[in-house]
MIDOSE-1310 file (N, C-alpha, C; in nm, 2 decimals, decimal comma, always signed):
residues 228
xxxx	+0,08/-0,12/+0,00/+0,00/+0,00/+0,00/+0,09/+0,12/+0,00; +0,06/+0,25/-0,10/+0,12/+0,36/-0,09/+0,12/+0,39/+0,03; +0,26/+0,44/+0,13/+0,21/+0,52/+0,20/+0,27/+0,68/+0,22; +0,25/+0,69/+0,10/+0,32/+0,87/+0,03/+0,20/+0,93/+0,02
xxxx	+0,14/+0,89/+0,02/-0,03/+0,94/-0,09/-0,07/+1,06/-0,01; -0,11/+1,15/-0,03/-0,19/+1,23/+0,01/-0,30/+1,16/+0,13; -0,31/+1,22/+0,27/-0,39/+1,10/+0,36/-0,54/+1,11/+0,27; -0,58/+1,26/+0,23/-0,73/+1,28/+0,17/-0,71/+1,23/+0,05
xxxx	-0,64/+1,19/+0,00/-0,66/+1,12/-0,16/-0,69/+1,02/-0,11; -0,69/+0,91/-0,06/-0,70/+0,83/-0,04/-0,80/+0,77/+0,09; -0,89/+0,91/+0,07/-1,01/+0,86/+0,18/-1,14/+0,85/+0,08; -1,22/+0,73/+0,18/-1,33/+0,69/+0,11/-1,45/+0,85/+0,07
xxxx	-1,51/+0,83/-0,05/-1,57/+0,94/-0,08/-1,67/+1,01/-0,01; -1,74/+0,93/+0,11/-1,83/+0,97/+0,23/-1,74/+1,06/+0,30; -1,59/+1,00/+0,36/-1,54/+1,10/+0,44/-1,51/+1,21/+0,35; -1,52/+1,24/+0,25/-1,47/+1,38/+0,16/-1,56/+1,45/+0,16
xxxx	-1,66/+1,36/+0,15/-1,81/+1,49/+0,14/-1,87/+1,52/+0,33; -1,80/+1,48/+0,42/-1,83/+1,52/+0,56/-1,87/+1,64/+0,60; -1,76/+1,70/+0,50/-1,76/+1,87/+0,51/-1,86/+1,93/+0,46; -1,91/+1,87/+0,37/-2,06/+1,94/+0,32/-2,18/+1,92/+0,36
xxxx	-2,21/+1,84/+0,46/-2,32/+1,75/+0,49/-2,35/+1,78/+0,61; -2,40/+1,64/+0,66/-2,48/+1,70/+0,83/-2,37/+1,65/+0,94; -2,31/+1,64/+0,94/-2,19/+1,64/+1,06/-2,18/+1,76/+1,11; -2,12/+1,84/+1,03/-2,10/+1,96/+1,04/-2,24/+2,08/+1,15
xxxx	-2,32/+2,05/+1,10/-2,44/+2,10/+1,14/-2,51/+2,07/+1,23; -2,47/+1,87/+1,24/-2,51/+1,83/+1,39/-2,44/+1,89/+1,48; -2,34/+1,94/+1,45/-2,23/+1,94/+1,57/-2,28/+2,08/+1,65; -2,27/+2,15/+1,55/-2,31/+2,29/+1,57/-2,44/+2,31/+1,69
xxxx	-2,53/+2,21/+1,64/-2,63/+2,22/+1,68/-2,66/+2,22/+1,80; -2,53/+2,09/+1,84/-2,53/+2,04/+2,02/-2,52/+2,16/+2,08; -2,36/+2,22/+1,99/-2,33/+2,30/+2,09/-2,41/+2,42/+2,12; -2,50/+2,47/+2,00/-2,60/+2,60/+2,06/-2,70/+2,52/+2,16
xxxx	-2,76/+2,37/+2,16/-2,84/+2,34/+2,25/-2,75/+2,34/+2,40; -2,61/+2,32/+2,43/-2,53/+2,35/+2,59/-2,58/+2,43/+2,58; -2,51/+2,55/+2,52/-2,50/+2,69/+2,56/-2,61/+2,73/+2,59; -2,71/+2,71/+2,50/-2,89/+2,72/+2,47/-2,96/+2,66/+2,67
xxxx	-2,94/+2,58/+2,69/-2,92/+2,50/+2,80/-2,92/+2,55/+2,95; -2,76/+2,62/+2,94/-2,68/+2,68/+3,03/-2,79/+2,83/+3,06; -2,78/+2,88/+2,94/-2,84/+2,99/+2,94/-2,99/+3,02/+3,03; -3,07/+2,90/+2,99/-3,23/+2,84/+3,03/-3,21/+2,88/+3,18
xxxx	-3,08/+2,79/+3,22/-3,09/+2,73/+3,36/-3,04/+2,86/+3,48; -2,96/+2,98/+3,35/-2,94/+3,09/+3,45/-3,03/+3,18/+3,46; -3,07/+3,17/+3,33/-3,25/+3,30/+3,31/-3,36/+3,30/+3,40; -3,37/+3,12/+3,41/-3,49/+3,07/+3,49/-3,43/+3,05/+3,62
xxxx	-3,51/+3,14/+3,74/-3,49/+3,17/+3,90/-3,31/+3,18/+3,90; -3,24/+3,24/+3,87/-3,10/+3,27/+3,84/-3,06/+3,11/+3,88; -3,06/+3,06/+3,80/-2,99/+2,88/+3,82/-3,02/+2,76/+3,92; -3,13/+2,84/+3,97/-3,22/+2,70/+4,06/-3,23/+2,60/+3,95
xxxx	-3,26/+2,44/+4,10/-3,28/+2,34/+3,95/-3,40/+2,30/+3,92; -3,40/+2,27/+3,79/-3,55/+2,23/+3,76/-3,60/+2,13/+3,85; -3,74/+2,08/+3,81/-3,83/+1,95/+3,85/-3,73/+1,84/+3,82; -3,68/+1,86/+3,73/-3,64/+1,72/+3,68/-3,52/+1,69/+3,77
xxxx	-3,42/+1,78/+3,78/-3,32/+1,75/+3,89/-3,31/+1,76/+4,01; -3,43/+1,84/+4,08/-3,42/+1,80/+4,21/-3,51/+1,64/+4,22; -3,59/+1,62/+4,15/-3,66/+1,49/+4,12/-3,59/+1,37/+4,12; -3,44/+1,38/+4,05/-3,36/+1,27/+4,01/-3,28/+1,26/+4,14
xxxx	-3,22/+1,37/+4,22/-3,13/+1,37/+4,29/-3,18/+1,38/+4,41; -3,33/+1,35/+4,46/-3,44/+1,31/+4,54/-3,44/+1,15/+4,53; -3,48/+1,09/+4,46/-3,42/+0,91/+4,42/-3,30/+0,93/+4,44; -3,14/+0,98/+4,39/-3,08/+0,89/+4,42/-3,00/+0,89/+4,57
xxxx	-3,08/+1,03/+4,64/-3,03/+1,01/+4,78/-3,09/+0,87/+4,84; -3,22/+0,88/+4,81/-3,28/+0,77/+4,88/-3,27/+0,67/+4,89; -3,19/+0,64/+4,78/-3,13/+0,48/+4,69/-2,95/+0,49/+4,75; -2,94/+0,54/+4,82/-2,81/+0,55/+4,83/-2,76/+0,45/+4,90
xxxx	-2,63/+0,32/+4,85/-2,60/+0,22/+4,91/-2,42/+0,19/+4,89; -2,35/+0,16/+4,96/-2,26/+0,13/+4,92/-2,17/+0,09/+4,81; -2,24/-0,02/+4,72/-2,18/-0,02/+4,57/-2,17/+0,08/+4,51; -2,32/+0,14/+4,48/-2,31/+0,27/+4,39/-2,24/+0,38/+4,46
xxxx	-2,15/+0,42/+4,58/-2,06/+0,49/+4,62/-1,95/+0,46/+4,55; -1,88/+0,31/+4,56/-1,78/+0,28/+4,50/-1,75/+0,28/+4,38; -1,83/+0,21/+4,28/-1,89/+0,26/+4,18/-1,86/+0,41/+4,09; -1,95/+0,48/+4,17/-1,91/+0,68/+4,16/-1,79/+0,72/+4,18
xxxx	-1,77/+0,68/+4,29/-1,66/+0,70/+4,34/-1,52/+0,64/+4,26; -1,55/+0,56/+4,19/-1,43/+0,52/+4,11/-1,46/+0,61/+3,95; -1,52/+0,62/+3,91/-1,57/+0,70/+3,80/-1,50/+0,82/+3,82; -1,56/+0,87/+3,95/-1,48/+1,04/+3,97/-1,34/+1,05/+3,98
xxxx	-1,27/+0,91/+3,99/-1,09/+0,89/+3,94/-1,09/+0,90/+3,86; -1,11/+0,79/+3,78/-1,12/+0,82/+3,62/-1,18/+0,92/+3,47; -1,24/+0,97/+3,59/-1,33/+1,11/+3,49/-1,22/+1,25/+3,50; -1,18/+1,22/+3,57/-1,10/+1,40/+3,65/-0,98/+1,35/+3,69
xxxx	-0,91/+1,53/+3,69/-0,78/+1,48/+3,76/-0,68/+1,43/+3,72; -0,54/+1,39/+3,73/-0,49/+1,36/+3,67/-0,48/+1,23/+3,56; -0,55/+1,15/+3,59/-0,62/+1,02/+3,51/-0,66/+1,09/+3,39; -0,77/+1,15/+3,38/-0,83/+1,19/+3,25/-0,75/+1,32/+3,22
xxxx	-0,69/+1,44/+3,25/-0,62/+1,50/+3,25/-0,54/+1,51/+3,16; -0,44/+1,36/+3,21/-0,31/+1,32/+3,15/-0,28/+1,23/+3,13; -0,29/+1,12/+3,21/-0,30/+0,96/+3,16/-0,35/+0,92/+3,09; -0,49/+0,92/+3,04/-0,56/+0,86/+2,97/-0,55/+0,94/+2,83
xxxx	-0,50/+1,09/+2,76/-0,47/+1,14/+2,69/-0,35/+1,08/+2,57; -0,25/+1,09/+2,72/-0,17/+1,01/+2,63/-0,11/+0,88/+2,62; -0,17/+0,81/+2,69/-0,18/+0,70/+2,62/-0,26/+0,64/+2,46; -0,35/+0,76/+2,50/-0,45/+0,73/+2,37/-0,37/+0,82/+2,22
xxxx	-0,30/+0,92/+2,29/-0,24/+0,96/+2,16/-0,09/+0,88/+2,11; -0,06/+0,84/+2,22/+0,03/+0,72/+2,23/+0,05/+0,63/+2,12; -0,08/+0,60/+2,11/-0,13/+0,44/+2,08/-0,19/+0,44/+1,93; -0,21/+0,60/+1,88/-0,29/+0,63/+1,76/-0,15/+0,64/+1,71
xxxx	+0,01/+0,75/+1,76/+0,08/+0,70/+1,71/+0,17/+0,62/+1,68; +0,13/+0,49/+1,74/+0,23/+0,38/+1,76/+0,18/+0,33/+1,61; +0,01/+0,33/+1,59/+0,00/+0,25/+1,50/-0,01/+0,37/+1,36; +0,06/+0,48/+1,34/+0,10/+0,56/+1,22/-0,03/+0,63/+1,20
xxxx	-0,09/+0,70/+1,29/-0,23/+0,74/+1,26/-0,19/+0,90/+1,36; -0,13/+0,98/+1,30/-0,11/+1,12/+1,34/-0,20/+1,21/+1,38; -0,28/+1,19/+1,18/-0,42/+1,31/+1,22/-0,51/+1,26/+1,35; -0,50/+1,16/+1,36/-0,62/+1,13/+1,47/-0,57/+1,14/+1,58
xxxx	-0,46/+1,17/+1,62/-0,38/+1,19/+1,79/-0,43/+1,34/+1,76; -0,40/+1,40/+1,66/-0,43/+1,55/+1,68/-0,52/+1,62/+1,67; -0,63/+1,48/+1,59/-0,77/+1,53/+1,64/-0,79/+1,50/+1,78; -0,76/+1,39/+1,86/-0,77/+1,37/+2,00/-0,72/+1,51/+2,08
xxxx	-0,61/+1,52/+2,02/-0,54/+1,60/+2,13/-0,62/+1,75/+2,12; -0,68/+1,77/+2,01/-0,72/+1,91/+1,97/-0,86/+1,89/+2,06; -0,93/+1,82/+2,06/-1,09/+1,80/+2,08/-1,09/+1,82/+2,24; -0,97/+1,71/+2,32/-0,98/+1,71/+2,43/-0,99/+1,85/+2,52
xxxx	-0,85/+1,93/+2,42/-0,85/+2,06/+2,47/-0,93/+2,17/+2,48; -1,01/+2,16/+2,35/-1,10/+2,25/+2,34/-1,20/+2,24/+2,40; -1,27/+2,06/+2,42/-1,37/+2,06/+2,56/-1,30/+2,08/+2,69; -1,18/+2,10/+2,69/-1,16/+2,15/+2,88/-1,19/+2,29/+2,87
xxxx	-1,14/+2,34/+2,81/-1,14/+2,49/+2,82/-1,27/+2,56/+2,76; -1,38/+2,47/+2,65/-1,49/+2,51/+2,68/-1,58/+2,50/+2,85; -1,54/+2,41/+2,88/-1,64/+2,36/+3,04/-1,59/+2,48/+3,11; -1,48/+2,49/+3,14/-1,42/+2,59/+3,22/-1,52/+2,74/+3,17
xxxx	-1,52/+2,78/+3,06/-1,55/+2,88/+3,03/-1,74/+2,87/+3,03; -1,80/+2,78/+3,05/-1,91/+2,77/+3,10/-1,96/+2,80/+3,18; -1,85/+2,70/+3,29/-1,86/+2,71/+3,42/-1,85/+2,84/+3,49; -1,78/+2,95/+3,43/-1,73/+3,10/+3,49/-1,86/+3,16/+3,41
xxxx	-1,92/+3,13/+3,31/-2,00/+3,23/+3,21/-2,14/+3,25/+3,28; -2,20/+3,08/+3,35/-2,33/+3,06/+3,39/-2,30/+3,10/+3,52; -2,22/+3,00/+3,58/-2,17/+3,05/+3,74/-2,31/+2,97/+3,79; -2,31/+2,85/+3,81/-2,48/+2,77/+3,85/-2,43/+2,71/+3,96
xxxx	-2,45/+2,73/+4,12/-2,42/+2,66/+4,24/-2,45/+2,48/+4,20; -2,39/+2,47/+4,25/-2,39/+2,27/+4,32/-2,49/+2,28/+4,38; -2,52/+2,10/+4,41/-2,62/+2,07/+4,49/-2,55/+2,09/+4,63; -2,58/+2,08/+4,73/-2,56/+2,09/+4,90/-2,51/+1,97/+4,92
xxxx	-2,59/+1,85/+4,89/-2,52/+1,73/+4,97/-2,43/+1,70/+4,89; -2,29/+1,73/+4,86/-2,20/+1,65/+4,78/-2,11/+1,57/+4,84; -2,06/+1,45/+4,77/-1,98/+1,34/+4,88/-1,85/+1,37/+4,85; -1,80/+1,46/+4,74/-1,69/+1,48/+4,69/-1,63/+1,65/+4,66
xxxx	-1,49/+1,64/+4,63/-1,41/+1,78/+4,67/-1,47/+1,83/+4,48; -1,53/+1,97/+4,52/-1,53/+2,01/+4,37/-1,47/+2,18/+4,32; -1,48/+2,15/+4,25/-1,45/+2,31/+4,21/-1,56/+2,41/+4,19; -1,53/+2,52/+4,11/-1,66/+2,60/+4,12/-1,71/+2,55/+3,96
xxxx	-1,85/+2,61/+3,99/-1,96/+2,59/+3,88/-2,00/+2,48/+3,88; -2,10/+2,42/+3,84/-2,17/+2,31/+3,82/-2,22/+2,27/+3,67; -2,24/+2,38/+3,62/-2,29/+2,37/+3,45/-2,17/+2,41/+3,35; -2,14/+2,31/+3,23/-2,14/+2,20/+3,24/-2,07/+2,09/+3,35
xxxx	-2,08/+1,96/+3,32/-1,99/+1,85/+3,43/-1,87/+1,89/+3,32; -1,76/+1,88/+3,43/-1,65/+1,87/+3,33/-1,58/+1,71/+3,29; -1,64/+1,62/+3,43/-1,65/+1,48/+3,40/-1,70/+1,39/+3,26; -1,84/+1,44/+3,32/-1,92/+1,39/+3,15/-1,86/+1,48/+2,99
xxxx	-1,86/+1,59/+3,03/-1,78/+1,64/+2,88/-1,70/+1,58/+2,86; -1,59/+1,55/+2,93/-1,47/+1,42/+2,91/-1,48/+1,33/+2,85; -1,59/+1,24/+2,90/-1,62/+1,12/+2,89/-1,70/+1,08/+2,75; -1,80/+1,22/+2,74/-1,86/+1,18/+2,59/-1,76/+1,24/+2,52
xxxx	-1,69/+1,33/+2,51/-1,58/+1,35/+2,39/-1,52/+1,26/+2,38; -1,44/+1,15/+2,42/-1,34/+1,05/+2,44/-1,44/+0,95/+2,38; -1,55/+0,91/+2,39/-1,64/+0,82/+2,34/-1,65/+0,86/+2,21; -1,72/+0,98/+2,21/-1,74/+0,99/+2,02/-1,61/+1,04/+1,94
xxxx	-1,49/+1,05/+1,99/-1,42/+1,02/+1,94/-1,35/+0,90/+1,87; -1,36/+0,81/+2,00/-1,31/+0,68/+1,95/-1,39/+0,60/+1,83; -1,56/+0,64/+1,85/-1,62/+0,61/+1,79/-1,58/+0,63/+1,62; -1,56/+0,76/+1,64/-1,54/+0,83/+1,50/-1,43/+0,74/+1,42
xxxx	-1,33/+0,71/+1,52/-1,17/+0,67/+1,48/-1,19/+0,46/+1,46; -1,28/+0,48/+1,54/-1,26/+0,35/+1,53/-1,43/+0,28/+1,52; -1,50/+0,24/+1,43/-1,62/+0,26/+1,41/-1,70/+0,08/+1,39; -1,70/+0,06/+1,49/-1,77/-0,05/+1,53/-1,84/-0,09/+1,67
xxxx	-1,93/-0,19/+1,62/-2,02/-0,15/+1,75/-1,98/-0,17/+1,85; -1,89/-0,26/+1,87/-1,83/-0,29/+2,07/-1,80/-0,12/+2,08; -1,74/-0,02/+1,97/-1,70/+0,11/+2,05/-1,75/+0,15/+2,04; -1,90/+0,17/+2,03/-2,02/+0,23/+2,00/-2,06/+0,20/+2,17
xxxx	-2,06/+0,11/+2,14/-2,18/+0,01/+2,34/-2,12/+0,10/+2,45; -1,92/+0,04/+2,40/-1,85/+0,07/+2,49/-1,84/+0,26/+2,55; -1,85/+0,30/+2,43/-1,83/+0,46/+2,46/-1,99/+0,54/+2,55; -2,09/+0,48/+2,50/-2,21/+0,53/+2,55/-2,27/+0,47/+2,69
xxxx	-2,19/+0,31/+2,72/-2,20/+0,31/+2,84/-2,15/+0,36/+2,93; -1,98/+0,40/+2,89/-1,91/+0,50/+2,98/-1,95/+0,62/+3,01; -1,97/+0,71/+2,93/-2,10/+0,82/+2,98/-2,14/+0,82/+3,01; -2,24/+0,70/+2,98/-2,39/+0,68/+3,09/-2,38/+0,69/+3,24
xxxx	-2,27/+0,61/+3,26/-2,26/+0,56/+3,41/-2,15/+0,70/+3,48; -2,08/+0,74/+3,37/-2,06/+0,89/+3,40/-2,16/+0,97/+3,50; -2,24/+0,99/+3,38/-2,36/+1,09/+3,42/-2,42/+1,05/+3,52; -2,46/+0,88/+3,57/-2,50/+0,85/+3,68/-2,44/+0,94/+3,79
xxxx	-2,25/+0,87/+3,82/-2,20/+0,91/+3,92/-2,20/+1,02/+3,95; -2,20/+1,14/+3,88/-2,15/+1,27/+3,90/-2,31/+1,32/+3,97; -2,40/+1,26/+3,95/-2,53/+1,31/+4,01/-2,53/+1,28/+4,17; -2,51/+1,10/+4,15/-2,51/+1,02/+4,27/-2,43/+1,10/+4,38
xxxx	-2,34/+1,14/+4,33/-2,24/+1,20/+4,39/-2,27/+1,31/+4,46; -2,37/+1,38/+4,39/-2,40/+1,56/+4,43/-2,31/+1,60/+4,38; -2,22/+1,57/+4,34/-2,17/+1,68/+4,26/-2,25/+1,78/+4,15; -2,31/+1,73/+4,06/-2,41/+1,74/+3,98/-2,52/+1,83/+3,99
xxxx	-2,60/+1,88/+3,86/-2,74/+1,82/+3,88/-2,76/+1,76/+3,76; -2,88/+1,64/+3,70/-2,86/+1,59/+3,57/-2,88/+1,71/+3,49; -2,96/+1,82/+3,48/-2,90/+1,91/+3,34/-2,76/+1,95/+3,31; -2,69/+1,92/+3,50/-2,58/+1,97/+3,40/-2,50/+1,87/+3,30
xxxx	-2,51/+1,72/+3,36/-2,46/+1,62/+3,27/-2,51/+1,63/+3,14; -2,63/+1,63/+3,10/-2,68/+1,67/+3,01/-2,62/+1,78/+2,89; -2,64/+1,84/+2,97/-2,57/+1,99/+2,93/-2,44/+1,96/+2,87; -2,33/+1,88/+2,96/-2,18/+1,83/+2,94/-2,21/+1,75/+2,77
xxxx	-2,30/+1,66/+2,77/-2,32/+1,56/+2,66/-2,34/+1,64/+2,55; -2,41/+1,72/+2,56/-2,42/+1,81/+2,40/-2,28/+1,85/+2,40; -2,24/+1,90/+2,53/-2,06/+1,96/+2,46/-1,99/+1,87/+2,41; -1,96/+1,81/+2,48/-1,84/+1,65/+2,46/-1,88/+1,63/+2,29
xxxx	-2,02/+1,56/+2,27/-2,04/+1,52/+2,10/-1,99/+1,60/+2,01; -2,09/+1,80/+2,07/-2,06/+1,87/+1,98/-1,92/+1,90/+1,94; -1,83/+1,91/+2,01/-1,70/+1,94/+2,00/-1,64/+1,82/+1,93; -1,63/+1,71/+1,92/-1,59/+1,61/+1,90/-1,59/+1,59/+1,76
xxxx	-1,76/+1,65/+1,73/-1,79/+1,64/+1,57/-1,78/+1,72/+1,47; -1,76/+1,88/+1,53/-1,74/+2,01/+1,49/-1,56/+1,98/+1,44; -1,52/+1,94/+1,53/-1,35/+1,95/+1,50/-1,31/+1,82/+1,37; -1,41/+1,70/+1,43/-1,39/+1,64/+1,31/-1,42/+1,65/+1,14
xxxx	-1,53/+1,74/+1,16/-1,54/+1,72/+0,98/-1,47/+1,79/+0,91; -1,37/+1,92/+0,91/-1,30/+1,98/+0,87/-1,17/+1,86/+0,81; -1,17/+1,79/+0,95/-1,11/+1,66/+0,95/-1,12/+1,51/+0,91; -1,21/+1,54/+0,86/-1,26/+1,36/+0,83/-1,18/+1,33/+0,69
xxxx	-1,16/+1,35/+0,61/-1,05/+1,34/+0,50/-0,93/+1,31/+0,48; -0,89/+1,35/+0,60/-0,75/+1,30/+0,62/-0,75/+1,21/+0,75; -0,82/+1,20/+0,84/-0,84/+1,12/+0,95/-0,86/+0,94/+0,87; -1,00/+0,95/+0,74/-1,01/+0,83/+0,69/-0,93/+0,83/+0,64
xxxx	-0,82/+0,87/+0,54/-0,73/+0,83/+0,44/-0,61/+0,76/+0,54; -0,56/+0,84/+0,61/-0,48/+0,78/+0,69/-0,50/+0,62/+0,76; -0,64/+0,64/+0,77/-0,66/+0,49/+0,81/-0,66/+0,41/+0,69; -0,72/+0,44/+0,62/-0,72/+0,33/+0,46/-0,52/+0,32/+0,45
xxxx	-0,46/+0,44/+0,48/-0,35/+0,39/+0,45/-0,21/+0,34/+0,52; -0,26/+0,31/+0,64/-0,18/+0,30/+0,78/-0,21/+0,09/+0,70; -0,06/+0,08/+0,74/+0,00/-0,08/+0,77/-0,14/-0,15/+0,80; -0,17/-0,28/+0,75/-0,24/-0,42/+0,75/-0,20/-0,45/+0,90
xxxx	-0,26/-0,46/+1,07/-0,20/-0,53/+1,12/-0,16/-0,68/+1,08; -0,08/-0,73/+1,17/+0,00/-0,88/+1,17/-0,13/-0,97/+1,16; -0,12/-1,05/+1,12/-0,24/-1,21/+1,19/-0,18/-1,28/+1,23; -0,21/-1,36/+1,28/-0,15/-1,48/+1,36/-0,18/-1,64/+1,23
C-alpha cells in the first residue's frame, strides 16, 4: 500500500463529502443546545434546578447504598484529575501513534483541549451553584460536568476513529454511568450532565469534519496489522 499518498486522496468518498453535509451541522447544533441550555438554567430563578433534577437527585439520595458509592466513586478517578487530564490522553495519543495514525492523535489532542477549556468557560459564564449534599471535593460551577464532557468526547471520538459496534456500546455506556455518578455523587445536577453531553459530542464532531478526509485516508492507508 502507498504510504506517500496524500492522507485525503485516499479517503473513502463519504469521508470527503463530511464537510458538506450533516456532521458539520449536527455538531453545531449540540453545541448551541449547551449553551442554549446553560443559558435556560441561568435566566430561569437565576440557576435553581428544575423539577427534573431536584426529582432525580431526590431518588438517588434515597437509593443511596454502598456499591453505587464505589462505583461513583471510582468514576470520579477516572473522569478528572490527573487520570483523565493526563493519563488517559496520552496514552490514547500514544497508541494512535504507535499505530502511524497522526491526524487522529491530533484530532484527539485538539478536541480534548477544546472541551476543557470550553467547560471551564461555561462554568465561569453561567456560574450555577452545586447541589448541598456533595460526597466529593469540587471546584466552582456546576454547569457543564466537566467529568461527563470528558467522557462523551473521548467516546465519540473513538467512535469516530474507530467505528464499530463494541466502540459504539462501549463509549455510551461509559458516559452513561458517567452521568449517573457525578449526580449520585452531588456533585451534579442531571442538566448539567446533560448539558456536558451536548458539549463532549458537539465538539468532538465540529473538530472532526473539517477533518474527516484525512483522518479516513490515513486509516485506509496505515499498515495491515499482523495475523496470527
Amino acid at each position: 500500500m502507498d504510504t506517500h499518498r496524500a492522507p485525503e486522496a485516499a479517503a473513502k468518498p463519504s469521508a470527503k463529502r463530511v464537510t458538506r453535509r450533516w456532521p458539520l451541522v449536527s455538531g453545531i447544533a449540540a453545541l448551541a443546545l449547551a449553551c442554549g441550555l446553560g443559558a435556560l438554567i441561568v435566566l430561569r430563578n437565576n440557576g435553581l434546578p428544575f423539577s427534573i433534577d431536584t426529582g432525580w437527585m431526590e431518588e438517588l439520595i434515597e437509593h443511596r447504598a454502598p456499591v453505587w458509592e464505589v462505583l461513583s466513586l471510582t468514576m470520579n478517578v477516572l473522569g478528572g484529575g490527573l487520570v483523565a487530564i493526563v493519563i488517559v490522553p496520552v496514552l490514547v495519543i500514544a497508541a494512535l501513534l504507535l499505530v502511524k495514525r497522526p491526524w487522529a492523535a491530533g484530532y484527539y489532542l485538539v478536541a480534548t483541549l477544546v472541551t476543557g477549556g470550553a467547560v471551564q468557560l461555561l462554568k465561569h459564564l453561567f456560574g450555577r451553584a452545586r447541589p448541598e449534599d456533595i460526597l466529593v471535593t469540587v471546584d466552582f460551577g456546576s454547569f457543564p460536568s466537566g467529568h461527563v464532557a470528558n467522557a462523551a468526547v473521548m467516546a465519540a471520538i473513538l467512535a469516530i476513529l474507530f467505528p464499530r459496534l463494541w466502540v459504539w456500546v462501549a463509549g455510551i455506556g461509559y458516559t452513561v454511568v458517567m452521568m449517573f455518578s457525578r449526580t449520585y455523587l452531588g456533585a451534579h445536577w442531571l442538566t448539567d450532565t446533560i448539558g456536558a453531553l451536548l458539549l463532549g459530542i458537539g465538539v468532538a464532531i465540529v473538530i472532526w469534519a473539517p477533518l474527516a478526509a484525512k483522518i479516513d485516508g490515513e486509516h485506509q492507508l496505515a499498515p495491515p496489522h499482523p495475523t496470527n
